[in-house]
BAKEFI-598695 format. One record per atom (N, C-alpha, C): atom name; x, y, z; residue in one letter; chain. Coordinates in Angstrom, 2 decimals, decimal comma, always signed. Layout:
// BAKEFI-598695
+------+---------+---------+---------+------+------+
! site !       x !       y !       z ! code ! unit !
+------+---------+---------+---------+------+------+
!   CA !       X !       Y !       Z !    a !    A !
...
+------+---------+---------+---------+------+------+
//
This chain:
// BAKEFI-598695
+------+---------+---------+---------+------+------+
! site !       x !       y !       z ! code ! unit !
+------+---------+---------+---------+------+------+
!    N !  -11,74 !  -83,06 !  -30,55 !    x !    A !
!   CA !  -11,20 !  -83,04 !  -31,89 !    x !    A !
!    C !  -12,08 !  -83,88 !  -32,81 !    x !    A !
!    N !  -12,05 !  -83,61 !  -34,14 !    x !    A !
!   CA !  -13,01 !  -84,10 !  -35,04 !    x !    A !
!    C !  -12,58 !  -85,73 !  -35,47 !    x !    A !
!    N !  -10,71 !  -86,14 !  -35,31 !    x !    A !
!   CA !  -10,59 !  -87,91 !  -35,41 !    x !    A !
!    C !  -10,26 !  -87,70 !  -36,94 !    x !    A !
!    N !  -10,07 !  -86,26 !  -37,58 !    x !    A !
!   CA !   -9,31 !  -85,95 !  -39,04 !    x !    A !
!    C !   -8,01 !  -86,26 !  -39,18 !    x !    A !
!    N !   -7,36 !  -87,10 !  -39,67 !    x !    A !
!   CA !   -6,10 !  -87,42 !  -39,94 !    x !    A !
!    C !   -5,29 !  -86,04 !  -40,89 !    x !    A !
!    N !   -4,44 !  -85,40 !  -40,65 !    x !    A !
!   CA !   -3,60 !  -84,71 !  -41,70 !    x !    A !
!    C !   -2,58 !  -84,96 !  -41,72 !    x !    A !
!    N !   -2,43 !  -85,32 !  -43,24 !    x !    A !
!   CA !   -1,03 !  -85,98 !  -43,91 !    x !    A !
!    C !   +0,62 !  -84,74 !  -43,33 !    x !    A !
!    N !   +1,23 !  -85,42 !  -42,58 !    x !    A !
!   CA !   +2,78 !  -84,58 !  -42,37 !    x !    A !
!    C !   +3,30 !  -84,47 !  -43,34 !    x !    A !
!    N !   +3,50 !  -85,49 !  -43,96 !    x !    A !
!   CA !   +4,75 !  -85,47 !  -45,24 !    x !    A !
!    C !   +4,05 !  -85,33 !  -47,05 !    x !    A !
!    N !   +4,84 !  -84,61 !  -47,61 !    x !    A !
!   CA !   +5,01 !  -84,35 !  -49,00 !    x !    A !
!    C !   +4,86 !  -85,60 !  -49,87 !    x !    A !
!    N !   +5,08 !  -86,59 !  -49,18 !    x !    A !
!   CA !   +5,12 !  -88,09 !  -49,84 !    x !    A !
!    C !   +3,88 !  -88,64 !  -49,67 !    x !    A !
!    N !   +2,67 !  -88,79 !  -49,07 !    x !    A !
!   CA !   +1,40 !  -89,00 !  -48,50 !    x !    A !
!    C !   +1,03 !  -88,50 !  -49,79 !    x !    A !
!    N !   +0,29 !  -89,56 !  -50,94 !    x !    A !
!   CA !   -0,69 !  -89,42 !  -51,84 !    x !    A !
!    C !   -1,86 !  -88,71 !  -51,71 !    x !    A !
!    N !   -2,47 !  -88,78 !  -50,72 !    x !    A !
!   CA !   -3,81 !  -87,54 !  -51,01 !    x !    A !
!    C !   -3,11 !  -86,24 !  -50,74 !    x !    A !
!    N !   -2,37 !  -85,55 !  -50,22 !    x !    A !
!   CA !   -1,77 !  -84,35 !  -50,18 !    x !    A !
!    C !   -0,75 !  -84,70 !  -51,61 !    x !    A !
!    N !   -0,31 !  -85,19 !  -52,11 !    x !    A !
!   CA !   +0,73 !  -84,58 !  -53,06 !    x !    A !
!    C !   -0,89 !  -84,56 !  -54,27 !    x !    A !
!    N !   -1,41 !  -85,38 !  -54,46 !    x !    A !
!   CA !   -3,16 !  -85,17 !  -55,17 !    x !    A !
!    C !   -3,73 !  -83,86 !  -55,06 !    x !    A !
!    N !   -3,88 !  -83,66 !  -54,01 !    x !    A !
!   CA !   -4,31 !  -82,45 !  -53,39 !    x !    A !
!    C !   -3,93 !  -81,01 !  -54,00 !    x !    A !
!    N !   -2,38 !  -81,18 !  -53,94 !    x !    A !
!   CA !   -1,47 !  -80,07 !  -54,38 !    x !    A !
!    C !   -1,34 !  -79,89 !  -55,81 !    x !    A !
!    N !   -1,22 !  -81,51 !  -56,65 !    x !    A !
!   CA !   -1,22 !  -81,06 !  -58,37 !    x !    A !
!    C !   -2,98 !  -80,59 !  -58,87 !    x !    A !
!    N !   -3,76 !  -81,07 !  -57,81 !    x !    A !
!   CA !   -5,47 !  -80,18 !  -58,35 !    x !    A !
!    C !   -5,31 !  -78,91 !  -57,79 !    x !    A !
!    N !   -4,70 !  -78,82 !  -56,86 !    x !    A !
!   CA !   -4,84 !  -77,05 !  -56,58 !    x !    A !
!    C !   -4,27 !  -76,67 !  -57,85 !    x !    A !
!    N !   -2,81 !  -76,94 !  -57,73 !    x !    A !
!   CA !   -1,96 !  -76,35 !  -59,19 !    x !    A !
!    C !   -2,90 !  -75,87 !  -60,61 !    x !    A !
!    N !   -3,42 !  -77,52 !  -60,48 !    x !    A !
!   CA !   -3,95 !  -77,22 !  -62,19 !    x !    A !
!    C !   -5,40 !  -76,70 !  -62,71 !    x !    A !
!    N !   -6,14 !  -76,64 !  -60,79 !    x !    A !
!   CA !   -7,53 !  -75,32 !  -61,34 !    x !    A !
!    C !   -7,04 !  -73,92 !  -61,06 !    x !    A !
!    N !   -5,53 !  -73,66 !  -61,01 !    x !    A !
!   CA !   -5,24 !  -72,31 !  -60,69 !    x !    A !
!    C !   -4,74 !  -72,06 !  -61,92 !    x !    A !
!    N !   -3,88 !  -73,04 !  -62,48 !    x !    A !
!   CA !   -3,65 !  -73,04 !  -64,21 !    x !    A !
!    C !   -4,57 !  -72,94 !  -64,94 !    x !    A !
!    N !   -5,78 !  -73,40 !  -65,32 !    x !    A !
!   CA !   -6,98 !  -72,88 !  -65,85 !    x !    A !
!    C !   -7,60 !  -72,56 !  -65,50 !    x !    A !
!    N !   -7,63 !  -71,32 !  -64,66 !    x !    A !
!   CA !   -8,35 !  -70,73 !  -64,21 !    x !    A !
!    C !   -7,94 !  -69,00 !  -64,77 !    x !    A !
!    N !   -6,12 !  -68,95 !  -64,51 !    x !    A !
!   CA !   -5,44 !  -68,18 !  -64,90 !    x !    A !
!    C !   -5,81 !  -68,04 !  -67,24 !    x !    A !
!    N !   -5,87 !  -69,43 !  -67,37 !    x !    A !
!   CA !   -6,70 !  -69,43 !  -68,90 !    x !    A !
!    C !   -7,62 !  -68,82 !  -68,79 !    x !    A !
!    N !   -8,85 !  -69,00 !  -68,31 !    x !    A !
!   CA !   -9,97 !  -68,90 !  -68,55 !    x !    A !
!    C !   -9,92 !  -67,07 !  -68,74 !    x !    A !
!    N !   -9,16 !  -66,98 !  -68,04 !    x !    A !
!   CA !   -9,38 !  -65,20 !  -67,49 !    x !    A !
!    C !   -8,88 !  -64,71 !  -68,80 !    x !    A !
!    N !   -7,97 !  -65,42 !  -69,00 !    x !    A !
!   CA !   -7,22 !  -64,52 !  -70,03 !    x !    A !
!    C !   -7,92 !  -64,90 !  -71,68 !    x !    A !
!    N !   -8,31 !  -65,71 !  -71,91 !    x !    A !
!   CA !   -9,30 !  -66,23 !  -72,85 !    x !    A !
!    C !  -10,31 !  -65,70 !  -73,49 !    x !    A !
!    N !  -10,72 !  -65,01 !  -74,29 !    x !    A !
!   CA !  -11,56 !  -63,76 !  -74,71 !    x !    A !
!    C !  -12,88 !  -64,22 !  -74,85 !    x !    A !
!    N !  -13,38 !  -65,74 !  -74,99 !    x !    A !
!   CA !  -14,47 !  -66,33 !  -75,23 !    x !    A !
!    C !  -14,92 !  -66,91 !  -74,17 !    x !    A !
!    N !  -16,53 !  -67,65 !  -74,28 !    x !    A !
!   CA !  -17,04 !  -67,85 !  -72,92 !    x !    A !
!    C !  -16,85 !  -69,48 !  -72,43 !    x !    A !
!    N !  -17,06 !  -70,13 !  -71,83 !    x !    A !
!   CA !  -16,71 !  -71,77 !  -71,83 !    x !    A !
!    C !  -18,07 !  -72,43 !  -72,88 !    x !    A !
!    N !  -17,78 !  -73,48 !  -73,00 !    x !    A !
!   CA !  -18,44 !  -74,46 !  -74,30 !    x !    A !
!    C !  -18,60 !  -75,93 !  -73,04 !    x !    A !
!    N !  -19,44 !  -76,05 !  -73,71 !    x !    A !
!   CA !  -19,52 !  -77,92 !  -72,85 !    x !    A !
!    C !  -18,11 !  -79,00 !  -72,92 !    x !    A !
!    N !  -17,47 !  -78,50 !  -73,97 !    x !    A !
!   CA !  -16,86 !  -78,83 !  -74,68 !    x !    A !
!    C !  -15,30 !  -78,51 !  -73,77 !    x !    A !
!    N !  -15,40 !  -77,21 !  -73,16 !    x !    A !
!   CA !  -14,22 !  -76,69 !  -72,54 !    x !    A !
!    C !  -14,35 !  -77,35 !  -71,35 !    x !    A !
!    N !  -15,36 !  -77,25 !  -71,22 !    x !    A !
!   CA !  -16,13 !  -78,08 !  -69,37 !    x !    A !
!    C !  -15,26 !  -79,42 !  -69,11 !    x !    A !
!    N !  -15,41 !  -79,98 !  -69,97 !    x !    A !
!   CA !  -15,16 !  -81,54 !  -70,37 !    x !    A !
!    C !  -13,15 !  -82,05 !  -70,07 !    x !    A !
!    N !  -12,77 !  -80,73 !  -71,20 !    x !    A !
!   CA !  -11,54 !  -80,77 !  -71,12 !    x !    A !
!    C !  -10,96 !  -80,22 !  -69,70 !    x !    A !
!    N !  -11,57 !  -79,34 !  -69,22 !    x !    A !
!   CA !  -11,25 !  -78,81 !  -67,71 !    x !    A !
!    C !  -11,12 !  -79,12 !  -66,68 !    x !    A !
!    N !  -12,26 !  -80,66 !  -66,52 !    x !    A !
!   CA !  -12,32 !  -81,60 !  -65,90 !    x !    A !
!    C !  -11,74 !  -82,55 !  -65,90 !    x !    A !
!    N !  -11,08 !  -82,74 !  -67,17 !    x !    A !
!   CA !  -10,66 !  -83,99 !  -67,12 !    x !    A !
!    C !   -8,87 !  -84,04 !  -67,04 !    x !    A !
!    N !   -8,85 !  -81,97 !  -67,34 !    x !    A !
!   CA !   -6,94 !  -81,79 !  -67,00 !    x !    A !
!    C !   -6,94 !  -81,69 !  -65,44 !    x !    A !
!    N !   -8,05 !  -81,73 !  -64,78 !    x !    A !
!   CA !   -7,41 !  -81,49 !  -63,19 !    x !    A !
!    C !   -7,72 !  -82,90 !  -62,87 !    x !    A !
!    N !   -8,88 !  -83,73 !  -62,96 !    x !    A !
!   CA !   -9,21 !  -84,98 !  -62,57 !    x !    A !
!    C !   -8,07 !  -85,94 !  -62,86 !    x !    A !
!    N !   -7,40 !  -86,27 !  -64,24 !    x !    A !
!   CA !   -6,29 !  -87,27 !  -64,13 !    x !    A !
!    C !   -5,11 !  -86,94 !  -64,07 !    x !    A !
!    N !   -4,42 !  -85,81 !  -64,26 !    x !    A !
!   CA !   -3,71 !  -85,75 !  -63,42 !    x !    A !
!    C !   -3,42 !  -86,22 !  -61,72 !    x !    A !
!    N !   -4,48 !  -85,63 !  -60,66 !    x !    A !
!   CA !   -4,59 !  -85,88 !  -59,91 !    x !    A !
!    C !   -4,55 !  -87,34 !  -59,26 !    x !    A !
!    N !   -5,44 !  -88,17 !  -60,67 !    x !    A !
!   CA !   -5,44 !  -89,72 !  -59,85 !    x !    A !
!    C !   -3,96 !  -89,95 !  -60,57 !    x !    A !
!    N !   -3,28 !  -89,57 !  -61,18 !    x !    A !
!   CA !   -2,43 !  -90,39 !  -61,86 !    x !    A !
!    C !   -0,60 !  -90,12 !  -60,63 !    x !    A !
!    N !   -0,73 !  -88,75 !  -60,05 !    x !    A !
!   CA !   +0,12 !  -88,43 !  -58,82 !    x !    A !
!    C !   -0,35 !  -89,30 !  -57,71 !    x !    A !
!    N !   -1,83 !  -89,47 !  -57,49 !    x !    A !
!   CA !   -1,99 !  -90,38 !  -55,92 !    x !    A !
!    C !   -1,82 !  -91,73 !  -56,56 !    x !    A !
!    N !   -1,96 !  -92,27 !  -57,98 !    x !    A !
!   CA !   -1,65 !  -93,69 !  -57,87 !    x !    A !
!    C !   -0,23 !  -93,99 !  -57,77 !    x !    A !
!    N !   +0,57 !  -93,12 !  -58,49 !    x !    A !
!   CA !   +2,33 !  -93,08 !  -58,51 !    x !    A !
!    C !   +2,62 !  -93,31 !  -57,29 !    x !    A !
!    N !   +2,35 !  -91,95 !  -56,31 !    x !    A !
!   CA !   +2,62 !  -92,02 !  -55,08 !    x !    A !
!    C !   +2,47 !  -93,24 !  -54,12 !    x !    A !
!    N !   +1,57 !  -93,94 !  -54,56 !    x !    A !
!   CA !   +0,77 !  -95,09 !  -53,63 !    x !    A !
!    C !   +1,86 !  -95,99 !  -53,84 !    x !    A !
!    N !   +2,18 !  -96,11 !  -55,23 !    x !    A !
!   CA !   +2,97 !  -97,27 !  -56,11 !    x !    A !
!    C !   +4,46 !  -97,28 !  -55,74 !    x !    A !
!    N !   +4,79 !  -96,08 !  -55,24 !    x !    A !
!   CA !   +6,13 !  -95,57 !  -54,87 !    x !    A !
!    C !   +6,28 !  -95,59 !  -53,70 !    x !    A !
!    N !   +5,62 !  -95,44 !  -52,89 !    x !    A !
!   CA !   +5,45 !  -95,56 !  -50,95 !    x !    A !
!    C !   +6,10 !  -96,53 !  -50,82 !    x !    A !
+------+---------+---------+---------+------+------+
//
């Protein structure tokens, strides 16, 4: 076996992390498609930064809440 830990529970911060970045590049992603124009540096920026803090802001809660 590779010695990879996987989180059991729903409460484990890198899996509940895990799950609101899946969520929210499937949420803009579902934008993008539907969006008639092409991305901007500008969209890049904002795209990154709706899946990136979200994400730390669920694993720090979670941590804070454990």
């Amino acid at each position: 076996m590779s010695g990879v830990v996987i989180p059991r529970s729903w409460t484990d911060p890198d899996r509940l992390a895990t799950a609101v970045g899946v969520l929210a590049v499937g949420i803009l992603y579902g934008y993008s498609a539907s969006a008639e124009s092409g991305l901007t540096t500008g969209d890049v920026t904002v795209v990154l930064v709706s899946v990136f803090v979200p994400m730390w802001v669920v694993r720090y809660l979670a941590r804070r809440l454990r």
